[in-house]
N, C-alpha and C positions, 0 to 999 in steps of 0.2 A: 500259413494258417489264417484264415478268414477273421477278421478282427483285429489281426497283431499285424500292423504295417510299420514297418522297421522305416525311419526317417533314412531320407539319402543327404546325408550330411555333408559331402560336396558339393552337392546342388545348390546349399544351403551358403555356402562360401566359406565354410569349417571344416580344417585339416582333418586328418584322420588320425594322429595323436591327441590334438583336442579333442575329438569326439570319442576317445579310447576315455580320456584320462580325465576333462573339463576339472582338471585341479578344483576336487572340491575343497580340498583342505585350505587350500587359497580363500576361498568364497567364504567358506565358516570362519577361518581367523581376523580378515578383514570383516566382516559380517556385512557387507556389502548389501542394499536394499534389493537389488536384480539380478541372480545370478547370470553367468554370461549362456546358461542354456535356456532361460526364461520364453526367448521367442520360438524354442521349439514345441512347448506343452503343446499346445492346441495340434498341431499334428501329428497327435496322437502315439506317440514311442518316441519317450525318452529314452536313452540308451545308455546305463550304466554298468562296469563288468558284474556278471550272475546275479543283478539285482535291479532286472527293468521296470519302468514305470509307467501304463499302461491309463490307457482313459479308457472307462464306460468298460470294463472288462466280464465277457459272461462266463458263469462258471463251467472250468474246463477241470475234467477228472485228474488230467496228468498236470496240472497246476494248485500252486498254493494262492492264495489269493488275497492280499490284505489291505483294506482299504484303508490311504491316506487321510485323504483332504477331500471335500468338495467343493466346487467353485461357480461363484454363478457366469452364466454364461448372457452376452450384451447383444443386440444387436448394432452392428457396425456400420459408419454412414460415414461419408464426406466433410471436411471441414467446410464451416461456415454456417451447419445446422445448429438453433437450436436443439440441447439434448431435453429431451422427454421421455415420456414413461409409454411404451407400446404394448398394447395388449396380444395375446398370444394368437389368438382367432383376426387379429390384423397383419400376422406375418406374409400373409397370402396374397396382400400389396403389394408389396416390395420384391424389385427383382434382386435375387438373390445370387451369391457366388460362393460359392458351398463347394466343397472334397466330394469326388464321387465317391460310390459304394465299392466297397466295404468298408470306409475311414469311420472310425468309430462316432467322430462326431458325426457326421451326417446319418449313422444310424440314428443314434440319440436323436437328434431334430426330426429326424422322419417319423421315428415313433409317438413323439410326443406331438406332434401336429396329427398324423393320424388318431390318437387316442380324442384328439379334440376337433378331431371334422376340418382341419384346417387343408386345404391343397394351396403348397406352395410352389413360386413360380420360379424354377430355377433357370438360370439363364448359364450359366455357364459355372463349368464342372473344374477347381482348381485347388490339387493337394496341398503347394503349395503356400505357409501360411504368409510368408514375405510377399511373394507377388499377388496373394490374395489383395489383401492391404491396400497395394500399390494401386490396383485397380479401384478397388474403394475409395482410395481419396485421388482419382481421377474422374471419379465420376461414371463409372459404367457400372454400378452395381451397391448392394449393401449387402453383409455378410452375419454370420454369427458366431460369433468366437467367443472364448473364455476371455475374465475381463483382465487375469492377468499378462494374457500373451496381447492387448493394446492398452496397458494402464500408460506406459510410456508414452505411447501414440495421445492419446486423451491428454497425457498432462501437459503436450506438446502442441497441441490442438491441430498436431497434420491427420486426425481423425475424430468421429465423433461417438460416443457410447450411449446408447437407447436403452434403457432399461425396460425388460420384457417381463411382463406383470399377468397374475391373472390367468394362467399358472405361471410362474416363473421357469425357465431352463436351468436345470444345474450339472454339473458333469463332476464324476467322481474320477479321482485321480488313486492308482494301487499298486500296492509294489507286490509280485509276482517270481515265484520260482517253481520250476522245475521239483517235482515231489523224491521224486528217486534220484535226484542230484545232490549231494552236500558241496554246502559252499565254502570257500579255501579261508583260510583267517584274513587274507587280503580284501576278498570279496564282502566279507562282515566288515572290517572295517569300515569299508565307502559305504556301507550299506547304514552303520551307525551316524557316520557326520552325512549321508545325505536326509535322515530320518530328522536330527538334532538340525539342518542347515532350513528343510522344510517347516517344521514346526515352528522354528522364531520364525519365519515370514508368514506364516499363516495366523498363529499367534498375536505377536507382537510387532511385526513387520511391515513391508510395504505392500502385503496381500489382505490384511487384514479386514476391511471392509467389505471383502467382495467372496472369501471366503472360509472352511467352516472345517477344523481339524475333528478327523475322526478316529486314527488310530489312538490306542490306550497301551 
């Protein structure tokens, strides 16, 4: 289905019990500031059992759709920049390493540089977000990502974070079911502490600056 790209999580170099299970009870009891799925947001399908979390989701009839979080989204440079504040009608500079289409961020970026006259200059099309990165802080390119999938990279300075102003980029993150589905008491469970584990980081957490809890 066009919009929903399900992460390949081997690719990724996570097991496939990990990525069944990513013990969140683990992540909420320690409360840990990063959970160990944090560098998968930005590509767009997190994957948890009957209760997936979807960035930039448009309304689908055969879906429920409940928005989380929003998150501002940075542009991403090389260490050794200066970080500064980049306007949005300046993205069109910078050569860019962007997810092809359909990954919902790159819609989100297309849309919103279209609504603003911006043509950007993408150089090269990559899902994904680890070897996006790697490329970024080699120097072939700058990217745009949510600022929690490189807050790491930033506080480490193996990347730099541009703040895009003037409109700002934000990507909304939703958790998502199946309408004619009920979900098993297992599936509410993970569905509760990942609700409770998102909210202190958005909250009170180590996401907190960069973004803006919406569910109620």
């Amino acid at each position: 289905m066009a919009g929903l790209k399900q992460l390949n999580w081997a690719s990724e170099g996570v097991g496939a019990t990990a990525a069944a299970l990513v013990d969140l009870s683990t992540v909420a009891g320690n409360k840990i500031s990063n959970p160990p799925w944090v560098k998968f947001q930005s590509a767009g399908w997190v994957n948890f059992p009957s209760a997936p979390t979807v960035y930039n989701q448009p309304l689908i009839e055969a879906f429920d759709v409940r928005p989380l979080f929003s998150e501002r989204m940075v542009l991403v440079g090389p260490p050794g920049e200066a970080s500064r504040n980049v306007r949005l009608t300046a993205l069109g500079d910078f050569p860019l390493i962007l997810p092809g289409l359909p990954h919902s961020n790159r819609r989100l970026v297309e849309q919103i540089a279209a609504q603003n006259a911006v043509r950007l200059n993408v150089v090269l099309e990559v899902d994904s977000v680890s070897l996006t990165k790697r490329l970024v802080a080699e120097g072939l390119g700058y990217s745009i990502l949510a600022h929690a999938a490189v807050q790491e990279d930033m506080n480490s300075h193996t990347l730099v974070g541009h703040a895009i102003e003037r409109p700002g980029i934000r990507s909304t993150v939703s958790l998502t079911r199946l309408r004619d589905r009920r979900s098993s008491r297992l599936a509410l469970s993970y569905e509760k502490i990942l609700l409770e584990t998102l909210e202190e980081l958005v909250t009170v957490g180590a996401w907190k600056e960069a973004t803006h809890w919406l569910a109620q």
